[in-house]
C-alpha positions as CSV (number, residue, x, y, z in Angstrom):
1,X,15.8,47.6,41.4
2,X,16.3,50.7,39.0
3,X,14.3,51.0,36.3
4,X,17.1,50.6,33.9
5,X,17.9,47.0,35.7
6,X,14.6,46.4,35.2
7,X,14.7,46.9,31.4
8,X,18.2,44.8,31.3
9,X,15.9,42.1,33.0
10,X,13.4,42.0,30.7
11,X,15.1,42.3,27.5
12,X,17.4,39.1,28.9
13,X,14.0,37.3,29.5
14,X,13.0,38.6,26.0
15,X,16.3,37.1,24.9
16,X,15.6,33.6,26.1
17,X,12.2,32.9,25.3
18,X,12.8,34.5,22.0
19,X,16.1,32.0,21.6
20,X,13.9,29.1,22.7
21,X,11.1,30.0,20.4
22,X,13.9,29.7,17.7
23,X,15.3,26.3,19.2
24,X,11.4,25.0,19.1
25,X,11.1,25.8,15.4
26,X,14.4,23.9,14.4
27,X,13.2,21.1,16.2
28,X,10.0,20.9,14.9
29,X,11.1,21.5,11.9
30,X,14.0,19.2,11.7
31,X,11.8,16.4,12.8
32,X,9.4,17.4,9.8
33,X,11.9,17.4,7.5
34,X,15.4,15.5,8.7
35,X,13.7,12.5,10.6
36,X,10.2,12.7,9.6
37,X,11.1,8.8,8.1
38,X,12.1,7.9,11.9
39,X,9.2,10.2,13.6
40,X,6.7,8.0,11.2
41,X,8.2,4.8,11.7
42,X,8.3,5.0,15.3
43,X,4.4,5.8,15.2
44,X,3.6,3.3,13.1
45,X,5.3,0.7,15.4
46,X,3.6,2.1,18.9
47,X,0.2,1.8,16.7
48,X,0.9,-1.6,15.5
49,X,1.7,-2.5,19.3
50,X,-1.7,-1.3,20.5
51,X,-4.1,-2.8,17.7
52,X,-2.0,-6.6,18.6
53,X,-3.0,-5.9,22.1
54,X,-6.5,-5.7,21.3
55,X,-6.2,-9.0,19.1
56,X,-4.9,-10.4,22.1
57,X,-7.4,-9.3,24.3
58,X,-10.0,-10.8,22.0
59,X,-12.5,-13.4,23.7
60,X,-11.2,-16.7,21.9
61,X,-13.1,-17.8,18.6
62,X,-15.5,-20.9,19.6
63,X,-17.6,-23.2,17.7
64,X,-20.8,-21.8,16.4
65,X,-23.6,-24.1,15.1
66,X,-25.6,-21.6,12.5
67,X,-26.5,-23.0,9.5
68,X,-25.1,-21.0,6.3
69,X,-22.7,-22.4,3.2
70,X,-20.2,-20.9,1.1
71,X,-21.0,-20.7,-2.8
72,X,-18.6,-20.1,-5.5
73,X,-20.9,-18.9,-8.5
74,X,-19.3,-19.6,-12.2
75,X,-21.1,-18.8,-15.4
76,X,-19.6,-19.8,-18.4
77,X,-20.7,-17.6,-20.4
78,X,-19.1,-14.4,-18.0
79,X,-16.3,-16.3,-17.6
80,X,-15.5,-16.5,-21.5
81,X,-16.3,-12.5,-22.0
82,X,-14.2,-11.2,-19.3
83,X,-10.9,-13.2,-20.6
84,X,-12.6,-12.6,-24.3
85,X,-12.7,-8.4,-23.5
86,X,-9.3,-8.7,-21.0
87,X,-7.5,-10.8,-23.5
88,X,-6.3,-13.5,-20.3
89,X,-4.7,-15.5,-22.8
90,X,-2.1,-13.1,-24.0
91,X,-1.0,-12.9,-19.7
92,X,-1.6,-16.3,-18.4
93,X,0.7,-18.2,-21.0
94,X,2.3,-20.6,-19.2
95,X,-0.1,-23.4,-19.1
96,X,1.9,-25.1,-16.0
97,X,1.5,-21.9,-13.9
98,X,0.2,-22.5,-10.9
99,X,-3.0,-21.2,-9.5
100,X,-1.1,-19.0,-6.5
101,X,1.4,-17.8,-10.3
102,X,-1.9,-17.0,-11.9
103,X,-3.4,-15.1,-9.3
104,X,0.0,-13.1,-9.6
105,X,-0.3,-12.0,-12.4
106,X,-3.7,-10.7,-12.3
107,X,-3.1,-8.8,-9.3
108,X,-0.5,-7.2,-10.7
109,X,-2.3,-6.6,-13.8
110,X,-5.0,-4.8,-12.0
111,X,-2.5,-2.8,-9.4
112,X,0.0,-1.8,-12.6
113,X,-3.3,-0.4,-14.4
114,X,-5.6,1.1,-11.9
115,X,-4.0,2.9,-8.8
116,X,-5.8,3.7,-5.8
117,X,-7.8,6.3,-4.9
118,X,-11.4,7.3,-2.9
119,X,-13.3,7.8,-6.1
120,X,-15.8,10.8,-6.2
121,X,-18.5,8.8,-8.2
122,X,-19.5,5.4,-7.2
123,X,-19.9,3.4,-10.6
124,X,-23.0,2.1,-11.0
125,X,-22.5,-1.4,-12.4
126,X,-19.8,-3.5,-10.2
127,X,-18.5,-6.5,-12.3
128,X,-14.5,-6.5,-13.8
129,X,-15.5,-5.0,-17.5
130,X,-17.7,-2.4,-16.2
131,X,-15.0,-1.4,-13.6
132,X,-12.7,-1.5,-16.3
133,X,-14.8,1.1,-18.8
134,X,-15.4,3.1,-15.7
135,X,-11.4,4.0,-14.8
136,X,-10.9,4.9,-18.7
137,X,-14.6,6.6,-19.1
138,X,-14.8,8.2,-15.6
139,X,-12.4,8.3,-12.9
140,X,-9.0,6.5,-13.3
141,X,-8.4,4.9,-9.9
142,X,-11.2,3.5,-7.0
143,X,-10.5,1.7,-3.6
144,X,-9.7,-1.4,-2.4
145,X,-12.8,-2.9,-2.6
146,X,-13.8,-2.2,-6.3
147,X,-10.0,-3.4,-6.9
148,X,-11.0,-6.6,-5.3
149,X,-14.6,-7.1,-7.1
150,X,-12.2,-6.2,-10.7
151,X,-10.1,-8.8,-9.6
152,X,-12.7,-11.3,-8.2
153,X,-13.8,-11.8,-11.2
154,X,-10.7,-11.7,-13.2
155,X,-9.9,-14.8,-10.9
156,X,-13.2,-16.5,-11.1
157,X,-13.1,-16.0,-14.8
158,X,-9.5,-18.7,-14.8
159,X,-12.2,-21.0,-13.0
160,X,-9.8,-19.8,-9.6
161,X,-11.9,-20.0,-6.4
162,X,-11.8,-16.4,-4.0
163,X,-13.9,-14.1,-2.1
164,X,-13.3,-10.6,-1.7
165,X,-13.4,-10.0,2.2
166,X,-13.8,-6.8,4.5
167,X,-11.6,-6.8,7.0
168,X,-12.1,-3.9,9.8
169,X,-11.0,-2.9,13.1
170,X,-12.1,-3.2,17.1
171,X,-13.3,0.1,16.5
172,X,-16.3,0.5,14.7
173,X,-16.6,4.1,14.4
174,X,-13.2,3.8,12.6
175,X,-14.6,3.5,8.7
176,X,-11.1,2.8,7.5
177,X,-11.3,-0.7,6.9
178,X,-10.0,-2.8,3.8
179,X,-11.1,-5.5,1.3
180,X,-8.9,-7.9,-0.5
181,X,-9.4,-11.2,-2.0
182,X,-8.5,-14.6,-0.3
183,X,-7.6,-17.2,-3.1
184,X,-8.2,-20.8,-2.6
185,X,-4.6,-22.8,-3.6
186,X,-5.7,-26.2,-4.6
187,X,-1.6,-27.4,-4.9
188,X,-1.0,-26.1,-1.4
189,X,-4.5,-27.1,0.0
190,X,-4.3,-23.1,1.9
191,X,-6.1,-19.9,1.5
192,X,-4.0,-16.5,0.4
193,X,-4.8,-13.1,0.6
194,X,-3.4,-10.9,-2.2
195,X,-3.8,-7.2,-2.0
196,X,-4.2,-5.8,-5.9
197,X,-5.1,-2.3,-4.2
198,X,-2.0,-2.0,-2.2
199,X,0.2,-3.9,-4.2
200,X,1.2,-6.5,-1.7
201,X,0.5,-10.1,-0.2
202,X,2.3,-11.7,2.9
203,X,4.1,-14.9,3.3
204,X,6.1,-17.3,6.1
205,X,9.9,-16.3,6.1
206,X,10.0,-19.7,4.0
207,X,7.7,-17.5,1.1
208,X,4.7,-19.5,1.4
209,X,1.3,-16.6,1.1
210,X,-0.5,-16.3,4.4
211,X,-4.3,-16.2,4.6
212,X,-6.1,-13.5,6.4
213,X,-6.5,-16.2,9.7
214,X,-2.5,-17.3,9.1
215,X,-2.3,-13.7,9.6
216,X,-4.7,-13.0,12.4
217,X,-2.5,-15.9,13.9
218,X,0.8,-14.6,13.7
219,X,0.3,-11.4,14.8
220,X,-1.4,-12.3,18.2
221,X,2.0,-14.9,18.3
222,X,4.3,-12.6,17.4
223,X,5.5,-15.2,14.8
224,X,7.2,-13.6,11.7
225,X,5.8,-13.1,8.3
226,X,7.4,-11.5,5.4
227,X,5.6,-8.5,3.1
228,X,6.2,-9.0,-0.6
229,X,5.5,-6.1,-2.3
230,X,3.6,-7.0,-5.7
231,X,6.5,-5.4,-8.1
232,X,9.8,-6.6,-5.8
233,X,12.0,-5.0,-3.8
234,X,12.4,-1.6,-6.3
235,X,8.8,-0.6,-5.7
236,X,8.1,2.0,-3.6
237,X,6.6,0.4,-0.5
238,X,6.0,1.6,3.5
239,X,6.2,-1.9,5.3
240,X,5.7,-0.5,8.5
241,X,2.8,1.4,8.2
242,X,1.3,-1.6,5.9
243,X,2.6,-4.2,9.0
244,X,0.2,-1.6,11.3
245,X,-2.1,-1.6,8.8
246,X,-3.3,-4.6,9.3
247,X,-2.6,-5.5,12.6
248,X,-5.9,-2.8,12.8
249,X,-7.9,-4.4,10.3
250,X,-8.2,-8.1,11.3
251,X,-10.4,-8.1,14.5
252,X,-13.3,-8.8,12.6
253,X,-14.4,-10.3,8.6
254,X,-17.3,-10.2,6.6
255,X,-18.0,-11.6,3.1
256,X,-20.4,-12.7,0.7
257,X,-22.4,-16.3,1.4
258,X,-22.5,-16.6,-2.4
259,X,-19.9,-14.8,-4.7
260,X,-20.1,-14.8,-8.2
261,X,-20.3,-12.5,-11.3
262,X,-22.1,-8.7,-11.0
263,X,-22.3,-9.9,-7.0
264,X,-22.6,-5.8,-5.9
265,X,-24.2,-4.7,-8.9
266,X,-27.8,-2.9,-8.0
267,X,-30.3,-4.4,-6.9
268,X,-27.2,-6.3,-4.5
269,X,-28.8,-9.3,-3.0
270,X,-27.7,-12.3,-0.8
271,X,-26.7,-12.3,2.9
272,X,-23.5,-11.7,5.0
273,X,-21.6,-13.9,7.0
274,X,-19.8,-11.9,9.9
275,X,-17.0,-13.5,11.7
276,X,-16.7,-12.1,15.3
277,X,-15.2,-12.6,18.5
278,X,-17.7,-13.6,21.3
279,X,-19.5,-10.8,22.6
280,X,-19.0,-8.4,19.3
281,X,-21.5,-7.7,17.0
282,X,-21.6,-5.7,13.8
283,X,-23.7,-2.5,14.5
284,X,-24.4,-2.0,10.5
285,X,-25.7,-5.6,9.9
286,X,-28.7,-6.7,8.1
287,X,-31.3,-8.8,9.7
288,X,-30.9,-11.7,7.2
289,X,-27.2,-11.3,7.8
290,X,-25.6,-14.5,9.9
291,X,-22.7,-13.6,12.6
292,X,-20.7,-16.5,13.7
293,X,-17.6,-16.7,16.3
294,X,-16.7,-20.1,14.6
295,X,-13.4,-19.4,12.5
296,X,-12.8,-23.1,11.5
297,X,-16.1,-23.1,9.4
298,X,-15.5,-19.3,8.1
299,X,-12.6,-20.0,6.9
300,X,-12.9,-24.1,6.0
301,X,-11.9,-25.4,2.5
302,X,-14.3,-25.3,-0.4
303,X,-16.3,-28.4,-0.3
304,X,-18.2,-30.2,-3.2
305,X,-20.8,-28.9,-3.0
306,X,-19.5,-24.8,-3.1
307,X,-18.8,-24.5,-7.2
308,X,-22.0,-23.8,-8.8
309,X,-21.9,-23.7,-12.6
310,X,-23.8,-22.4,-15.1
311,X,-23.5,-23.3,-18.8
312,X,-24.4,-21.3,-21.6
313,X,-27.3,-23.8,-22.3
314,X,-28.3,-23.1,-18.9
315,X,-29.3,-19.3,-19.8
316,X,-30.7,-20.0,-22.8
């Protein structure tokens, strides 16, 4: 081969990789831009697929025989300043609503005031008036679980019945977990979840809320459930990376023993209760803190005995 074929074969060679170079940029930048929607959909969907599996592949819940009891801690007095300072009665005005139509309307109080957002500064007192001051004094937004202490007590404050639970995944180096509250539904004898932080709850096809096990449930049946976005079908919402959301985040549960008012205000006492499968066991727990595999007891129906109240007499 003469040297000038030689440079006529090269600069052909030249000529193709530089065209494929080209090609490759349009591509990549075509599934940026022109189906970046269908490139992130389809991702959320495998990941959705994988965290089911590992719900699936979850040793079974069994029964579990430590002692520990669920309290519901009201104060009268707190109660009466937070709707007092929130001015409840000027939103809750239909006296027939329902407790699941209450709860509502406080979540979507909080989420249309207080967006989300990993703060920078970690407030120092935790109860719904001090959050409050601290997004008009401070920062304007926090996560999902100072959303769900804000509205904890909001609830508790309408004499509603919730806990604000962490919910997290298989994985736990992953630190992206998520709280929200489950709301006891006295007409419907059922827990809910409701999401204030990312504006959403989930219900049957037939619209009745889900609780965070009615969820666990489903997903491991592949059963369907519907996402209601807090502010209806206008608001801006990603159902399917919320759908993988929280297919991720409901291997495993932990909340409060005893809730109540100013509940993760410093000094934070009390113990956890940990809901597991079999053979799991929370790395980051306390010694005090109880884990259980039972999910019929985690998850039972206040009792009688749950509701502690306090009068004003009683503080004196």
């Amino acid at each position: 081969m003469t040297p000038t074929d030689m440079k006529k074969v090269l600069k052909t060679i030249g000529y193709t990789l530089g065209g494929l170079v080209i090609l490759l940029i349009i591509a990549c930048l075509l599934i940026r831009f022109a189906f970046k929607e269908q490139v992130i959909a389809y991702i959320n969907k495998q990941q959705k697929k994988e965290y089911v599996e590992l719900l699936r592949n979850a040793t079974p819940y069994t029964t579990h025989t430590t002692q520990y009891h669920f309290v519901y801690r009201q104060d009268t007095l707190r109660a009466k300043q937070i709707r007092d300072f929130f001015r409840l009665d000027t939103l809750l005005t239909d006296s027939a609503a329902t407790t699941w139509e209450k709860t509502l309307t406080l979540a979507k109080f909080v989420a249309s005031n207080i967006p989300h957002a990993n703060q920078t500064k970690y407030p120092q007192k935790s109860n719904a008036i001090d959050l409050w001051k601290y997004t008009r004094e401070v920062e304007p937004a926090f996560n999902c679980r100072l959303h769900s202490i804000l509205l904890h007590e909001l609830l508790l404050s309408e004499n509603i019945i919730n806990r604000f639970v962490t919910c997290l995944p298989a994985d736990t180096l992953d630190t992206d977990c998520h709280v929200v509250n489950l709301v006891w539904l006295p007409e419907q004898n059922k827990w809910a979840m409701i999401d204030s932080d990312q504006q959403a709850w989930l219900g049957t096809p037939e619209g009745i809320p889900l609780s965070l096990e009615e969820m666990r449930e489903r997903y491991i049946a592949d059963a369907p459930m519907v996402i209601h976005p807090l502010f209806g079908k206008g608001q801006d919402f990603n159902h399917g990376y919320y759908c993988s959301y929280w297919a991720k985040n409901l291997y495993w549960f932990i909340c409060w023993e005893e809730t109540g008012y100013d509940k993760e205000t410093l000094p934070i006492t009390g113990r956890s209760i940990i809901l597991v499968p079999p053979g799991f066991t929370d790395p980051n727990a306390k010694k005090e803190d109880i884990h259980t595999t039972d999910a019929k007891r985690f998850w039972a129906a206040p009792d009688s005995e749950a509701v502690l109240n306090l009068s004003c007499d009683d503080l004196g």
